[in-house]
N, C-alpha and C positions, 0 to 999 in steps of 0.2 A: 642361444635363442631357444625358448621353448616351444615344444612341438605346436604344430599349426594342425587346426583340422577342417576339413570342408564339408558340408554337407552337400550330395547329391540327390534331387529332390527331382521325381517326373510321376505321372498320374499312375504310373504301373509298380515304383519300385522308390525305395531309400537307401542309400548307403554313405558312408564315412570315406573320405580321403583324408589320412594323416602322413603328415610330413614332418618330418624331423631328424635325428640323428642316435643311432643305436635305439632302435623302437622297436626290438623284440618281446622286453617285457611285457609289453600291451597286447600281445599276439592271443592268448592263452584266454586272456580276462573277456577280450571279444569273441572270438571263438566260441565259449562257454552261453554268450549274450546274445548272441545272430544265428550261432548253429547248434540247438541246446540237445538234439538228439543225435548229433554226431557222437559216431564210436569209431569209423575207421580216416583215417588220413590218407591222402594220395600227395607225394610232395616231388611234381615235374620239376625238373632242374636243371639249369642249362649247365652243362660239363664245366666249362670255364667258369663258375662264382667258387669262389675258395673253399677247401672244405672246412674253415673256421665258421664258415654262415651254418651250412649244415648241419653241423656237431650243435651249434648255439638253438636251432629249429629241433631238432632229438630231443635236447635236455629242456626246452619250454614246455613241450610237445610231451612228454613224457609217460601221459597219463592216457593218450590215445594209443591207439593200435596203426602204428605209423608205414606207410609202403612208399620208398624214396627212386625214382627213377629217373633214370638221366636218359639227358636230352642233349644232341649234338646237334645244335642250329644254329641253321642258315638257311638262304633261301630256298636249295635245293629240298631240305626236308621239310621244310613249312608245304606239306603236302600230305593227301589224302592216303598214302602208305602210314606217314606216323601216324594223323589221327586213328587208323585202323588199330596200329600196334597198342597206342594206349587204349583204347577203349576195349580193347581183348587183353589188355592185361588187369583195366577195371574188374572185367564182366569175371574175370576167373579168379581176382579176388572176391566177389559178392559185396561189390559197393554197393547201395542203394542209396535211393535220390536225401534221402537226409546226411548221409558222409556228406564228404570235403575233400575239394581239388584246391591242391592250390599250387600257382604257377610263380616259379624264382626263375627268377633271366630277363632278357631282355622283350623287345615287342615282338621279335618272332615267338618264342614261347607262350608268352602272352595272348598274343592271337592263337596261336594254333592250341593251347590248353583250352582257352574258353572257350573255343568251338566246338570241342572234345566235350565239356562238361555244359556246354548248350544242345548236346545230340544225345549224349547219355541218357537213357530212360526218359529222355524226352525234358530232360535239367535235372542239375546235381549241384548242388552246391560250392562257391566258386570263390577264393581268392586271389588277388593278385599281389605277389610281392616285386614291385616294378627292379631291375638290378644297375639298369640303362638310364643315363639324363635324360635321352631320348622317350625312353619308353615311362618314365615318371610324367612326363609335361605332353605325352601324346597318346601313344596309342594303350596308356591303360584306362585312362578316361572316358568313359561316352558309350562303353557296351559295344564297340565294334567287334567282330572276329573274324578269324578269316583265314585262309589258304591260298596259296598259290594254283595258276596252271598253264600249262605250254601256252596260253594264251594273255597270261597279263598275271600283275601282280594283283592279290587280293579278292579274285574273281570268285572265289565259294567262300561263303561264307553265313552268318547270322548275325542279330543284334540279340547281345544276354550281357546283361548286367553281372557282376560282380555282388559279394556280399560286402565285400571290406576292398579296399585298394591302402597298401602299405608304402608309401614311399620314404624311404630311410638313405640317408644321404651317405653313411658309413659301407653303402656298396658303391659307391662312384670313386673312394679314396684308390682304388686299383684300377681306375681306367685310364687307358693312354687319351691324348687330346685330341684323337681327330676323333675320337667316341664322343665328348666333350662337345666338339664341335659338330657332332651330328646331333646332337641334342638343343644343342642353341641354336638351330637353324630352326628349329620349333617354336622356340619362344620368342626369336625374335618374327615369327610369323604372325605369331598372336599379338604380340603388338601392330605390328603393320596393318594386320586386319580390322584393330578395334582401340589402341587403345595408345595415342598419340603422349601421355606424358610416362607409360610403361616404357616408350621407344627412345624418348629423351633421357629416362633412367638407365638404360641400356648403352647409351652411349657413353655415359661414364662407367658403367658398371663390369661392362662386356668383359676385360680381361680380370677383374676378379673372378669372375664366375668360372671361366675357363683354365683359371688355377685353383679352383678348385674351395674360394672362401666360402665357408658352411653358411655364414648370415646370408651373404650374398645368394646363395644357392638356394636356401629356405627361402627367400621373398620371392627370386625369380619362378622355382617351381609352382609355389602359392600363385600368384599373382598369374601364370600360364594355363594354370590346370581351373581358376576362376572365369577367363576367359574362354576356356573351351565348353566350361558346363556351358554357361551365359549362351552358348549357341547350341549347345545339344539339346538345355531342356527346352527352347524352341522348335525343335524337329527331333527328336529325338531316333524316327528310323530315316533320318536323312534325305527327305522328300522336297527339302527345298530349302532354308535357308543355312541352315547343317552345311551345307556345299561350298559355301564361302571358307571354310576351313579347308580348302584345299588348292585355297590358293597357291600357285608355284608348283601344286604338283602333277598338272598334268603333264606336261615337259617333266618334272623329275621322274615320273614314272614311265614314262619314256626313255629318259638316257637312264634309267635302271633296266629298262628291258632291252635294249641297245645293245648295252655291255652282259647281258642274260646274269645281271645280280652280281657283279663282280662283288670281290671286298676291294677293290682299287679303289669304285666310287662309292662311301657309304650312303643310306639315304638320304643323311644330312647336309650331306654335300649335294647330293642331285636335287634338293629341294632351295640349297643356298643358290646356284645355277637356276632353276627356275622360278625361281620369284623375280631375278634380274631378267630373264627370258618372259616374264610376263609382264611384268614393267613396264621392259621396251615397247611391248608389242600393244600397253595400254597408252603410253603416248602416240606410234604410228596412228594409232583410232580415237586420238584427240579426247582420250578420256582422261589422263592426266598430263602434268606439265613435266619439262624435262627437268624442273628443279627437285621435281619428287625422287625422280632418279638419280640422281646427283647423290639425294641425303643417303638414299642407301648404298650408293657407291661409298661415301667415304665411310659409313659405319664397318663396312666390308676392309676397304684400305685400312683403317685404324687398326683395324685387330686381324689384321693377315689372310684376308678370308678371298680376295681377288684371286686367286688360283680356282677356285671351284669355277669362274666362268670367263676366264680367259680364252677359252679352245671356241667359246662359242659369237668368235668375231669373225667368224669364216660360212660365211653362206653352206657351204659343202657341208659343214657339221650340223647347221640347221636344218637341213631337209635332209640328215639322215633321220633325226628325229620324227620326222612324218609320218612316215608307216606306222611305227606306235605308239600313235596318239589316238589313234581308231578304237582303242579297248578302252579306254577313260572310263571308269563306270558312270561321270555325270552325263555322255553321250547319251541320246537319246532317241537320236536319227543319226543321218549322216553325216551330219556337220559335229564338228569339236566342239564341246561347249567350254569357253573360258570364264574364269572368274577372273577379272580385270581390277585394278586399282585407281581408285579416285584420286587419294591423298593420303598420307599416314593416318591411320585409323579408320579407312573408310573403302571397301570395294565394291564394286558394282556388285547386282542379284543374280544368282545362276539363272541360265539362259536367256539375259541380256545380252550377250555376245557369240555366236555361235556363228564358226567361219568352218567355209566348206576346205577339202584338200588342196586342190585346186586355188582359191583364192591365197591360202596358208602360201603355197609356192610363191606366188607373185610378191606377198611379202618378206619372205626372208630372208632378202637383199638388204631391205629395210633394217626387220629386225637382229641382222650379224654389222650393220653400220655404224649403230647407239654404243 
C-alpha cells in the first residue's frame, strides 16, 4: 500500500501527516522543505526504539550536525525535571529557533518534547516521529503537549503544532499486543465518536490490526488521525467541541491516576474501561439505548478485550474512582463534566452533562449493574 498523506490545515499553521511503511527516505527531502535554515538537530529518543531506527536517522540525517538524547519514559518522567534537563542541554548546545527537535517514542515523548520545543526560545522547530499505534492515531495529532503533576495527568502543558508528523508503521513490527491494544482503544474511539460505517469496518477488521496487517493498519491509522483533525480543526485550543475527543477518558484518567500510572494498566486499557464506564452511565441518563451498549460489548468480546472492564461491576471500584475525577481538565466548576454517547457515531456536546460528586455516588450502583 502506498504511503498515505494528510494535510493539517487551521488559520495559524500547515503541516503533513504521512503514513506508511519504512518512510525514512522522505525525512531528509522534507526537512530541507519546512526547515530550510536548519543546521543543528536535536533527536529525543525514547530508550526502547531499536538502535536500527537510529543508525537509519544518522545516515539520512547525515548532512546535519546531529545531538541524539535519550529518553527513559514513562509517567513518572513525563515531568518538569526532564523538560528542565532537555532544554539545558538545548541551550548549552546553542540551538536557535530555526534548528530542529525532533521526538522518536511514543506519546509520552511526544508530549513531553513538544512542550520542550513549544518553551524553547519561545518555539523551535518541532518533529514528531510517532513509535506507538497509540501515539500515531492520538496524541501526535492536534498540537497537544503536555506534562504530568502530583495532581493529574497532563495538567501543564501548551498547544504547538508540529512541522512534519511521520507515522511509519515499520516501528510497531516490535510491539507486544497490549501496546497494540492501547492504540486501538483510540481508534476505535474515533469511530464511536463520529463515524458509524469506520466502527462496522472495525468489526471485521479488529484482529487484523492487532496482528499487525500493514494494509489494515495504514487505513485504520488514516481513517483515525482524519477523524481527530475533523475535530481539532474545529477547536483547535480545545474550547469546546475538541472535548468530545475524550470521550471514555475521564474515568480512564481516573483509574490511571488511581493506580499513580501503573504499566499494569496502559492508557489504552483505561480508556477501553471508560468508554464502557461512560456508556453505562449514558443509558442510566436515557441518553442512549442499551442496545448501543450491547454493540460495543460484543466488539470487546470478539477480540478479547472484556478484561479491561470486568473489575468495574463492583460498586466499591467505582467510587474509588471519584476522588479523581475532580482534575478532569474539561471541569470547569464543581461538577464533572461528561462527554456522553447518543449512538455509534454520535455524542452529546461538552457540558451537556455535568453531574455533581454527590449525585455521581448515588449512581454507581447503577453504573457497576450494566
Amino acid at each position: 500500500m502506498k504511503n498515505q498523506e494528510i494535510r493539517f490545515n487551521d488559520s495559524c499553521q500547515r503541516y503533513s501527516i504521512i503514513i506508511g511503511n519504512n518512510l525514512f527516505g522522505v525525512l531528509q527531502k522534507k526537512i530541507r522543505l519546512i526547515c530550510p535554515n536548519t543546521k543543528q538537530i536535536a533527536i529525543i529518543y525514547d530508550s526502547k526504539v531499536p538502535s536500527k531506527f537510529r543508525d537509519a536517522l544518522k545516515s539520512k540525517l547525515r548532512n546535519y550536525k546531529i545531538t541524539f538524547l535519550k529518553f527513559n519514559a514513562n509517567e513518572k518522567t513525563k515531568s518538569l525535571k526532564s523538560v528542565e534537563f532537555y532544554m539545558n542541554k538545548l541551550l548549552q548546545g546553542n540551538f536557535n529557533r530555526s534548528d530542529l527537535v525532533i521526538a522518536v517514542g511514543g506519546g509520552i515523548v511526544g508530549d513531553t518534547v513538544g512542550f520542550v520545543a513549544s518553551i524553547f526560545k519561545r518555539g523551535i522547530n518541532f518533529i514528531n516521529l510517532p513509535t506507538t499505534l497509540l501515539a500515531q492515531v492520538d496524541s501526535a495529532i492536534g498540537g497537544k503537549t503536555g506534562i504530568n503533576s502530583i495532581y493529574g495527568k497532563n495538567l501543564i502543558g501548551s498547544f504547538y503544532q508540529p512541522k512534519l508528523v511521520l507515522s511509519d508503521t515499520s516501528f510497531l513490527n516490535s510491539l507486544p499486543k497490549k501496546e497494540m491494544i492501547c492504540g486501538y482503544a483510540e481508534i476505535l474511539k474515533h469511530s464511536i465518536i463520529k463515524d458509524l460505517d469506520f466502527f462496522k469496518w472495525l468489526k471485521k477488521n479488529t484482529k487484523k490490526i492487532l496482528s499487525k496487517n500493514k494494509k489494515k493498519l495504514i487505513h485504520a491509522i488514516k481513517k483515525s488521525c482524519e477523524i481527530k483533525i475533523f475535530f481539532v480543526n474545529k477547536d483547535v485550543n480545545e474550547k469546546g467541541i475538541r472535548m468530545m475527543l475524550n470521550f471514555g477518558h475521564t474515568f480512564a484518567h481516573a483509574i490511571e491516576a488511581k493506580n499513580k500510572f501503573s504499566k499494569k494498566t496502559t492508557h489504552g486499557e483505561a480508556v477501553l474501561s471508560g468508554m464502557i464506564l461512560a456508556t453505562r452511565l449514558s443509558v442510566i441518563k436515557k441518553v442512549c439505548s442499551s442496545s448501543v451498549l450491547n454493540q460495543l460489548k460484543e466488539i470487546y468480546k470478539n477480540n478479547s478485550l472484556s478484561y479491561t472492564f470486568k473489575n468495574f461491576s463492583n460498586v466499591n471500584k467505582i467510587n474509588s474512582l471519584i476522588p479523581y475525577l475532580k482534575n478532569d481538565k474539561k471541569n470547569n466548576d464543581d461538577k464533572i463534566n461528561f462527554i456522553l454517547l447518543k449512538r455509534i457515531g454520535k455524542t452529546t456536546l461538552p457540558n451537556k452533562f455535568k453531574i455533581s460528586i454527590s449525585k455521581l455516588k448515588k449512581l454507581s450502583k447503577f453504573i457497576a449493574r450494566y
